[in-house]
C-alpha positions in Angstrom: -14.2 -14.6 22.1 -11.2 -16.2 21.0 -8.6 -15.2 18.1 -10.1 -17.8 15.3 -12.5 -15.1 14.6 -9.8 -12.8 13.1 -6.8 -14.5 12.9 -3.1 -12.5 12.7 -0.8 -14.4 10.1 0.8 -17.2 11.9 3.4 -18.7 9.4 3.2 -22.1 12.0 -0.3 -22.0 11.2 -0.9 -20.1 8.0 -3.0 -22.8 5.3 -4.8 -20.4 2.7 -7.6 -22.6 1.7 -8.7 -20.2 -0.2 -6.2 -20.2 -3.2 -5.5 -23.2 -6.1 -3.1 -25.7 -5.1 -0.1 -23.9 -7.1 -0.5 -20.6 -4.8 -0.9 -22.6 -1.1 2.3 -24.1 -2.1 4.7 -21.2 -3.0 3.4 -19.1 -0.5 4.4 -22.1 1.9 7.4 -22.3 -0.1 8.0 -18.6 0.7 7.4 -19.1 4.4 9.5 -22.3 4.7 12.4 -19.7 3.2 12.4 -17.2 5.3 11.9 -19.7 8.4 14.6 -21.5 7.1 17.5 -18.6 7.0 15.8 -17.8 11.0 16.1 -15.0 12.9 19.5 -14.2 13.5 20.1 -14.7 9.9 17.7 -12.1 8.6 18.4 -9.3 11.3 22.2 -9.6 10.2 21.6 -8.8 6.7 19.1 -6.3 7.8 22.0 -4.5 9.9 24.9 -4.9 7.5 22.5 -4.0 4.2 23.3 -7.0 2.7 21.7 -7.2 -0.8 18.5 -9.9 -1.4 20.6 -11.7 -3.7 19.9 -15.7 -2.5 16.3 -14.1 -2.1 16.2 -13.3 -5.5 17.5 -16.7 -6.3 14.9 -18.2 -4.1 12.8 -16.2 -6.8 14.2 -17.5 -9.7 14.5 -21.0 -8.7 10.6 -21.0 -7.8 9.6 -18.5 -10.7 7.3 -16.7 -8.0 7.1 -13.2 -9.8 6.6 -15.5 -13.1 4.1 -17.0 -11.9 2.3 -13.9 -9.7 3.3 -11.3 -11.8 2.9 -12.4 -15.4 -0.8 -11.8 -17.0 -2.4 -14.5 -18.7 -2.6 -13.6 -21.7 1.3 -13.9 -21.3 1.6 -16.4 -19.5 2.6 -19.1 -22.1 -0.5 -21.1 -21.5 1.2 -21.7 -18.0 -2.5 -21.6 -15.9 -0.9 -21.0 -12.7 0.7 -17.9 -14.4 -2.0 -14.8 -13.4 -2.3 -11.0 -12.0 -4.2 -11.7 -8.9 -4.5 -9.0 -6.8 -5.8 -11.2 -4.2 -3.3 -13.6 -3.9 -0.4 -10.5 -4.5 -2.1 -9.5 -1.0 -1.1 -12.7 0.3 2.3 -12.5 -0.6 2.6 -8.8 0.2 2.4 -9.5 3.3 4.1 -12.1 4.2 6.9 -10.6 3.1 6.2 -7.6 5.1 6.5 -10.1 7.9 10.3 -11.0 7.2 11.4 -8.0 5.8 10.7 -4.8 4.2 13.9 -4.9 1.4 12.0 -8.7 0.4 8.8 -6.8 -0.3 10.8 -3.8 -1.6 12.2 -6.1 -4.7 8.8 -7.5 -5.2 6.9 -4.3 -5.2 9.5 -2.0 -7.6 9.3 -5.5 -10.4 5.4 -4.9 -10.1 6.1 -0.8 -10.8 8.5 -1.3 -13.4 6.1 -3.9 -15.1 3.2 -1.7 -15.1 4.1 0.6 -18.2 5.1 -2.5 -19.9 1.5 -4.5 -19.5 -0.1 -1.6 -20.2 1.3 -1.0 -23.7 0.9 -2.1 -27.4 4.3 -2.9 -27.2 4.0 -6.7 -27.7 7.8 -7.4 -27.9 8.4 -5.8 -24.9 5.7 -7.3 -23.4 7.2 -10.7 -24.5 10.1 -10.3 -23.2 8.7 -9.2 -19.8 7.2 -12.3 -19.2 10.5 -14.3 -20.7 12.7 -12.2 -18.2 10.3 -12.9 -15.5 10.5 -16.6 -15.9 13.7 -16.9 -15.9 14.3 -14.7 -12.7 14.9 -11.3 -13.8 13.4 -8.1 -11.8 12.5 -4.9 -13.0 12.6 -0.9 -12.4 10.5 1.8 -12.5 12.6 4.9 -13.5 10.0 7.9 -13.1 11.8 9.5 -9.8 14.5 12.7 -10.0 16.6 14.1 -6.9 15.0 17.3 -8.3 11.5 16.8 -9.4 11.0 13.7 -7.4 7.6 12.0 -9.0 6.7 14.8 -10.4 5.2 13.6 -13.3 4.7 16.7 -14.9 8.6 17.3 -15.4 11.2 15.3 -16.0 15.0 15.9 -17.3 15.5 12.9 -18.8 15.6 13.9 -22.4 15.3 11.9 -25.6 17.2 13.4 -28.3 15.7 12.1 -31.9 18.3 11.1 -34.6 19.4 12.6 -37.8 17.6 10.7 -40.6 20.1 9.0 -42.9 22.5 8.8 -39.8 24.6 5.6 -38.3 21.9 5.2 -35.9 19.1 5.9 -38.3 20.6 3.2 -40.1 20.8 0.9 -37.1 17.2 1.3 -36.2 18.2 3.9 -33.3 15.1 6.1 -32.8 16.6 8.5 -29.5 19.9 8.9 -27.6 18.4 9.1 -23.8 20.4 11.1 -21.5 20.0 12.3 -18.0 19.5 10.7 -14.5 16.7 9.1 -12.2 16.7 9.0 -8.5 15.3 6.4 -6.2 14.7 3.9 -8.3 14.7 0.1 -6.5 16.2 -2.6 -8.3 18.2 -0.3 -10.5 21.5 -2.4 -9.9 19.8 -5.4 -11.3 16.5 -4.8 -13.4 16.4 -6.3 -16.6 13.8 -3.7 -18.1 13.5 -0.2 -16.3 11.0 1.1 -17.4 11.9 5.0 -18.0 9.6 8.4 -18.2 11.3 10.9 -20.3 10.7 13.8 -22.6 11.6 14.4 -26.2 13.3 17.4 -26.6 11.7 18.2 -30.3 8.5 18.5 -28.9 6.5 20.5 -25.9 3.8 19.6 -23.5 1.9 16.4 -23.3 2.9 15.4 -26.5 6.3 14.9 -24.8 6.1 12.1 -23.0 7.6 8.9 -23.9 8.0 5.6 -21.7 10.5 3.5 -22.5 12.2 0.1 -21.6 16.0 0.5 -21.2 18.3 -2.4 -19.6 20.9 -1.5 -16.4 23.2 -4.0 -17.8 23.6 -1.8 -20.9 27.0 0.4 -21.4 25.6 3.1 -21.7 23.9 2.9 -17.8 25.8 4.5 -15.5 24.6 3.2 -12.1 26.0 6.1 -9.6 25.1 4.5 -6.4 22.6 3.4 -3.8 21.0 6.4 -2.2 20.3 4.7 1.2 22.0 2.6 3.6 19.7 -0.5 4.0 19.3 -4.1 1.8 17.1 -2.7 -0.4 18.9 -1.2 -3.4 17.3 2.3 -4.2 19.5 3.5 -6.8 20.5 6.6 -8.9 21.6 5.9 -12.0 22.3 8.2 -15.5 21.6 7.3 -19.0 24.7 8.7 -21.5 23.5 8.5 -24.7 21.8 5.5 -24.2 20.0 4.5 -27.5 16.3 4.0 -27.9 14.8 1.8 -30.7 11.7 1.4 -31.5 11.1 -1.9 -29.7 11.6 -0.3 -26.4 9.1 2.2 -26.6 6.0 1.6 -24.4 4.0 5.1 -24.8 4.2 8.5 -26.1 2.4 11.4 -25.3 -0.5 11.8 -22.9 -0.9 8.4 -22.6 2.4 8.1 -21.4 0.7 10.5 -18.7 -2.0 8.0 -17.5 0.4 5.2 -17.9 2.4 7.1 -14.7 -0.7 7.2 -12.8 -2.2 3.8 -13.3 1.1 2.1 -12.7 1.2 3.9 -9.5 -2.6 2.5 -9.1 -1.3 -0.7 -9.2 1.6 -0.5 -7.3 0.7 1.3 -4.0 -1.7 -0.7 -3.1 0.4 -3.8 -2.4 1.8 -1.3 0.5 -0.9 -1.7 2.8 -0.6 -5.2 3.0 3.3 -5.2 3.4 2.9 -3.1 6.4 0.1 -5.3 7.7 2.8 -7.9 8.1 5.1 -5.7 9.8 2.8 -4.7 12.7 1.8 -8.2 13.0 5.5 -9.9 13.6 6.2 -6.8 15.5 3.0 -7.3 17.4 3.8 -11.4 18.4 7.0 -9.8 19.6 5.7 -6.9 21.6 2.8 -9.3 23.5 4.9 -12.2 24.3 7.9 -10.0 25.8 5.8 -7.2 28.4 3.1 -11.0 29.2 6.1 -12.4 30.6 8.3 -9.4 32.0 7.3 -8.8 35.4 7.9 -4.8 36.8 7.6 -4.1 40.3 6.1 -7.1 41.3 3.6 -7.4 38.6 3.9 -8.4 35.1 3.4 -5.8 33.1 0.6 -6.4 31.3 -1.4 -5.9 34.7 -0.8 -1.6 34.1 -3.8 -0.3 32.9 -2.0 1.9 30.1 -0.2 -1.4 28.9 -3.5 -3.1 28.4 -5.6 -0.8 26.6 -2.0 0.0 24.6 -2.3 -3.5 23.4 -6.3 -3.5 22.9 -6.1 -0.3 20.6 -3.1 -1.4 19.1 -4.9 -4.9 17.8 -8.1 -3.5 17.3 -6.1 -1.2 14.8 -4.4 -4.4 13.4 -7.3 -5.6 12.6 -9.4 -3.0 11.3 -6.3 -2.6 8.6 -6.6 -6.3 7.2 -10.6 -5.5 7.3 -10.2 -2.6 5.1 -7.3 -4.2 3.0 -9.0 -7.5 2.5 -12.5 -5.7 1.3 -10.6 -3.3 -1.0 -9.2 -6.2 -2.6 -13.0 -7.1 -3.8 -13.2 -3.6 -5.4 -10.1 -3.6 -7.2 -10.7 -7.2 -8.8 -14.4 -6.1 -9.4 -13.6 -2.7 -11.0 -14.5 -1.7 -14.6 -14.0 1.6 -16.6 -18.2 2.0 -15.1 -17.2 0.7 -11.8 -13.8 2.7 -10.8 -14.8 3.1 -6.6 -11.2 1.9 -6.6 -9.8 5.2 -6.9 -10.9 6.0 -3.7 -10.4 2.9 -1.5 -6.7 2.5 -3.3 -5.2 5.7 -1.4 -7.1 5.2 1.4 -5.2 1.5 1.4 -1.7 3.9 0.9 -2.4 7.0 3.5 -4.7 5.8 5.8 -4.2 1.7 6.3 -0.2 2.7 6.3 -0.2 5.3 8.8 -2.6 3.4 11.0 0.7 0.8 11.0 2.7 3.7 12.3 0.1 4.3 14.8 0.0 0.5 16.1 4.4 0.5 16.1 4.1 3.9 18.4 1.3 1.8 20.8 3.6 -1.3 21.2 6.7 1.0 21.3 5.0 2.8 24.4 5.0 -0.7 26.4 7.9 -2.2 24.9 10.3 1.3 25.7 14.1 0.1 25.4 13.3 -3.4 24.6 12.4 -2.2 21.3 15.4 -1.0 20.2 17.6 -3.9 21.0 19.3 -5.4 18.0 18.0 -8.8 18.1 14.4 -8.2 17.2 12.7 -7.9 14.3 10.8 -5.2 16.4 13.6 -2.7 15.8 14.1 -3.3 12.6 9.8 -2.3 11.9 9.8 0.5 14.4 12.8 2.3 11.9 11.7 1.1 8.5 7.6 1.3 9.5 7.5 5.4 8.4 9.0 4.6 5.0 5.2 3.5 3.8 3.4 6.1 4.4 5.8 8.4 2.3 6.4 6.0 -0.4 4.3 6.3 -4.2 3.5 9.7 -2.7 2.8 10.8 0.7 -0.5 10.9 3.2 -0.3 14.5 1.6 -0.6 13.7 -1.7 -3.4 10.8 -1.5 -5.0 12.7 0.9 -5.4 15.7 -1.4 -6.8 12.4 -4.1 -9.5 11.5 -1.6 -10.8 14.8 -1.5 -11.7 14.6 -4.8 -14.2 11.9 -4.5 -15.8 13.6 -0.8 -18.8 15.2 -2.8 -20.3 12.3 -4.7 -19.9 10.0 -2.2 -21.2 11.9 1.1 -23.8 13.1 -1.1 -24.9 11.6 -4.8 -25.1 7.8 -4.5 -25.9 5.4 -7.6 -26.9 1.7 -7.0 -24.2 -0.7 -8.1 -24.8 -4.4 -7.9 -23.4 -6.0 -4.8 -19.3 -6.8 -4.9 -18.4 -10.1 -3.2 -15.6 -11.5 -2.1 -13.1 -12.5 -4.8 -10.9 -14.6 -4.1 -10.9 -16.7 -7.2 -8.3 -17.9 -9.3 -8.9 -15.2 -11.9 -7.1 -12.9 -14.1 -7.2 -9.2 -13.6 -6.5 -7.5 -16.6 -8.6 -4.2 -16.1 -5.3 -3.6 -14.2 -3.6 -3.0 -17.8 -7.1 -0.8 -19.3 -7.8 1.7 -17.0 -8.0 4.1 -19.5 -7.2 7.9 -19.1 -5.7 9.3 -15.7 -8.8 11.8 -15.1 -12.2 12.2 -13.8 -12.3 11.0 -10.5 -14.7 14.2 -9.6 -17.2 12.3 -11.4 -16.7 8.5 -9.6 -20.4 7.5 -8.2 -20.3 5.4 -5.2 -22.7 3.0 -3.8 -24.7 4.7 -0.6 -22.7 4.3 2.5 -25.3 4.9 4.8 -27.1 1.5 4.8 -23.6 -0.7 6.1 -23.8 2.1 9.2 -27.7 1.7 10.0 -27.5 -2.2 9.7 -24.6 -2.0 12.7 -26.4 0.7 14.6 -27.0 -1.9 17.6 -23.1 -1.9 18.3 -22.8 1.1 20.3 -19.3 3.0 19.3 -20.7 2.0 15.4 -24.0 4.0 16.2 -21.8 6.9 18.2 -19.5 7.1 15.1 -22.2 7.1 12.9 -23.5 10.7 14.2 -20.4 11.8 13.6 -20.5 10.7 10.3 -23.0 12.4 9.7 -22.2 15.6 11.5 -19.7 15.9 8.4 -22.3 16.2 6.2 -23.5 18.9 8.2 -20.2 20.7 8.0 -20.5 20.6 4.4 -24.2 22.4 4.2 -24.1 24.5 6.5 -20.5 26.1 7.1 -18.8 24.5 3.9 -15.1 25.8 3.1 -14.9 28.8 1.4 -12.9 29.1 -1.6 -9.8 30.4 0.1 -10.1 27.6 2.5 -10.4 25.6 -0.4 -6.9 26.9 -1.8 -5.4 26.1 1.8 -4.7 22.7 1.9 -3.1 22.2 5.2 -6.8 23.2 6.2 -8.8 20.9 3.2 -6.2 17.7 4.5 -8.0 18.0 7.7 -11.5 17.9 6.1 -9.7 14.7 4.2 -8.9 12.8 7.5 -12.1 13.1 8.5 -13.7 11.7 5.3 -11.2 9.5 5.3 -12.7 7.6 8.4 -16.5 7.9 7.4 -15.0 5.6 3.9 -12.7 3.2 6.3 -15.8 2.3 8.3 -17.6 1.6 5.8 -15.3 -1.0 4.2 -14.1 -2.5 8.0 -18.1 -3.1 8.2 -18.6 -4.4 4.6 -16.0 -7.1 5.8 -16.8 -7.8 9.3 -20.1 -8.6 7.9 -18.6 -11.0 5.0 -16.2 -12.6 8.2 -19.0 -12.8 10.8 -16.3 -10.5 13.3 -17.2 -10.7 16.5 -19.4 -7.5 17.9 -16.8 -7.2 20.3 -13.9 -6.0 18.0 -16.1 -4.4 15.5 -17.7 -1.9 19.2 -13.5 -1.6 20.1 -12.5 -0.7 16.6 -15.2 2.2 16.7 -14.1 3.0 20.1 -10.8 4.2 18.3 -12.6 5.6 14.9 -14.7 7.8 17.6 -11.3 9.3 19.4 -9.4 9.8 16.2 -12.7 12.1 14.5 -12.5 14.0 17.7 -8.8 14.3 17.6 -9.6 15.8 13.6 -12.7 17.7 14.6 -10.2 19.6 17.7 -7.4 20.2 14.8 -10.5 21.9 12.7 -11.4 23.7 15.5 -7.8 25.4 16.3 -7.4 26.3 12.3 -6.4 29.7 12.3 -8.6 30.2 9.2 -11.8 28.3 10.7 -14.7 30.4 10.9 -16.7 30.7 13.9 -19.5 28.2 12.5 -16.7 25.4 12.1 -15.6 25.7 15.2 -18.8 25.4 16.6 -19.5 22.2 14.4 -16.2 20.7 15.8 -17.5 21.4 19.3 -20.8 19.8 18.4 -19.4 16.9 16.6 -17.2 15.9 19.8 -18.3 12.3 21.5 -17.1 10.4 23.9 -16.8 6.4 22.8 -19.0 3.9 24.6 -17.2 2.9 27.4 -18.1 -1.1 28.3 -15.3 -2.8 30.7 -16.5 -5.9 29.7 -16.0 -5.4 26.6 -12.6 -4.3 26.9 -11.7 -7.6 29.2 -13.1 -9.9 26.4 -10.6 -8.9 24.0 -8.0 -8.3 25.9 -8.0 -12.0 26.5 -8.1 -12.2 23.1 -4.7 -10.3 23.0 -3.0 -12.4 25.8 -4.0 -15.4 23.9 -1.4 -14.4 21.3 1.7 -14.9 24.0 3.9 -17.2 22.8 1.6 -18.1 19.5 4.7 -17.1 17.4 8.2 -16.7 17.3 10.5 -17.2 14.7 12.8 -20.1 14.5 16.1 -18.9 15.1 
């Protein structure tokens, strides 16, 4: 087994066929870039907080949100000009490779657009995609230091005018006053798109999104909120006017507008983090291959070994599920919306699994990753940010739940999703339609991707356990006070969560042709973490005696095979000295 069979991003090596000829060359572009400014470079601005500015102008000078962010239908006739979730991946995580505060400006444009494309505002969709080409950024101004996202309330209050007034007259709709907390790009954004409330009307009806611009007079930018390159500002509005051009919706639909945009934007996190692990993982392998401790490098310690195995089996069970979610985003459709499911698990689970992977390496690397001059560091402190960003493993967590019955139990046939990788638009992005429902979201049957890898023994363990929890669920099902008790229910979650992250790792090993080998050591881990779930369950204080004697029963050891194990652990050592940055 060697590492062409699932290959970690290699920027020496990286040639995605896969994409037209305008995408292979700005994500070389972007590579060459980073390379470029090296190591030393990059970790300096990371310690001092430097701002991405020469990134940004990088940005402009290539129009690479223009031409990755902008949706045809905006795009000026411009055909390389597209919302392509697949090649957004790409980019995602390459950036998450260099730096977090590069993918941070990318991935708060993308948040602040996603109001915009989804309104009938068509001037402010216009100028969108003008400000994009010519190198602007934008904002996404939902967030308060006292509500946070709750989208529910906000403080920022639109005030309407006095008819016959000077602004009447001047086509002034609303003064907007009040102030937004952790908004990125807020020092810079051309449009910020802003979630407010009128303060003539109550409820629903309420809500208004607007477009407001930071370099107005009447934005008050009070400060970046945290220490680090990326700018995540608070700013105030003082009776900043409104017109009626830079309103993007009103009422509930200003509602669902919050939520899709969110949609869209989280799920460009698992890919960022992706890149993280995978620099900090070159790093981690080709220091402790060539450190020798006691007499013995140290990768001949057991506990480093299977450190590293677990570690890059994790690795690559994330870019399985990532990748295959990708096909069920670009295939969705207001029949087909399975990507309300697979989109958190891409922001709590495929996230979290990257803080798992940083705590493996961090356990063999000890005081060498702290040091300074490593990009190492720098992921092992900013790697926890993800995870708690566009909600946290709470909050999509308590999502997922959601979509447990109908897809355990009630399957519907859908036709087969392939991979999509084409050079196509995604506009469904912008249509999503109302923010409700997900109890009702069908699913294909997950079974049949289990049975047709039964042969691969941790798959066929794992499998059992799968379907022990649909054992829990008819036979000692939560009550309804457990039901009200979510620090017990986000337990069930977790383990649902891994019955619907097998089933997409399998979907995609079986599109890639992975090797039996990582798909039997990535179910080696799937097995330990249900049993690490199933023994939470058990020591609930509210479990009843039938669920802890299903999380006894649902306890198995993996498959143990040393071969195995040996096979890709050369696969591991094969990445020593594959990559390092130039410096």
């Amino acid at each position: 087994m060697t590492n062409t069979d699932v290959r970690l991003f290699n920027p020496a090596t990286y040639d995605p066929q896969q994409f037209d000829a305008e995408t292979r060359r700005l994500l070389r572009a972007t590579i060459e870039w980073f390379e470029g400014r090296g190591k030393q470079r990059l970790l300096a601005d990371d310690a001092n907080a430097v701002w991405t500015a020469d990134f940004l102008d990088f940005v402009k000078k290539e129009k690479l949100f223009a031409t990755f962010l902008t949706p045809a239908a905006y795009a000026d006739g411009d055909p390389d000009r597209r919302w392509d979730a697949a090649r957004n991946a790409a980019l995602s995580e390459i950036f998450g490779f260099y730096g977090l505060a590069y993918w941070y400006a990318e991935q708060v444009t993308i948040l602040g657009l996603g109001p915009i494309w989804q309104s009938d505002n068509e001037a402010a969709k216009k100028r969108a995609a003008a400000d994009l080409a010519a190198g602007e950024v934008m904002a996404f101004g939902l967030s308060e230091q006292t509500h946070g996202a709750d989208i529910y309330n906000t403080d920022l209050v639109l005030t309407p005018t006095e008819p016959g007034s000077a602004d009447a007259e001047a086509g002034i709709l609303f003064r907007a006053n009040g102030e937004k907390y952790y908004i990125g790009n807020g020092n810079v954004a051309s449009m910020v798109s802003v979630f407010s409330r009128r303060a003539d009307l109550e409820g629903a009806d309420a809500y208004v999104w607007f477009a407001a611009d930071s370099r107005h007079e009447n934005y008050r930018l009070l400060g970046n909120v945290v220490h680090q390159q990326m700018y995540v500002s608070t700013f105030r509005l003082e009776n900043y006017p409104v017109r009626a051009e830079d309103i993007l919706h009103t009422g509930p639909e200003a509602f669902s507008a919050a939520l899709n945009t969110v949609n869209v934007g989280k799920f460009n996190l698992c890919h960022g983090g992706i890149g993280m692990v995978e620099h900090s993982f070159y790093e981690a392998i080709t220091h402790a291959n060539n450190r020798v401790l006691y007499g013995n490098p140290v990768t001949e310690f057991p506990h480093v070994r299977a450190n590293f195995v677990d570690a890059y089996a994790r690795i690559i069970a994330m870019k399985l599920f990532s990748d295959r979610a990708i096909d069920y985003f670009r295939g969705a459709s207001l029949e087909d919306r399975r990507y309300l499911l697979f989109n958190p698990m891409t922001k709590s689970k495929v996230t979290s699994e990257g803080e798992t992977v940083m705590t493996l390496l961090l356990d063999v690397l000890a005081a060498k990753g702290f040091e300074k001059n490593t990009y190492f560091a720098e992921v092992q402190r900013l790697i926890s940010t993800l995870p708690r960003l566009e909600g946290t493993v709470h909050v999509n967590v308590g999502q997922i739940l959601k979509f447990m019955p109908n897809y355990l139990f009630d399957p519907q046939d859908y036709p087969e999703i392939g991979t999509r990788q084409d050079a196509a638009d995604d506009a469904f992005f912008w249509r999503q339609g109302p923010a409700r429902g997900a109890g009702k979201v069908r699913f294909a049957d997950w079974a049949p991707i289990y049975d047709k890898h039964a042969d691969i023994p941790n798959v066929s363990r794992f499998y059992e356990q799968a379907q022990a929890l649909r054992t829990l669920l008819t036979t000692a099902a939560p009550d309804a006070a457990q039901q009200k008790d979510l620090d017990f229910m986000l337990t069930i979650g977790h383990l649902f969560s891994l019955v619907v992250y097998g089933q997409l790792i399998l979907e995609q090993a079986a599109i890639t042709g992975l090797d039996r080998d990582l798909i039997d050591q990535i179910f080696d881990f799937q097995v330990r973490d249900f049993n690490g779930y199933a023994t939470a369950l058990y020591g609930k204080p509210s479990a009843t005696p039938d669920q802890q004697g299903w999380a006894a029963s649902a306890l198995r050891p993996p498959v143990a095979d040393r071969p195995r194990f040996d096979r890709v652990w050369a696969e591991v050592a094969s990445y020593d000295g594959a990559y390092e940055m130039r410096p």
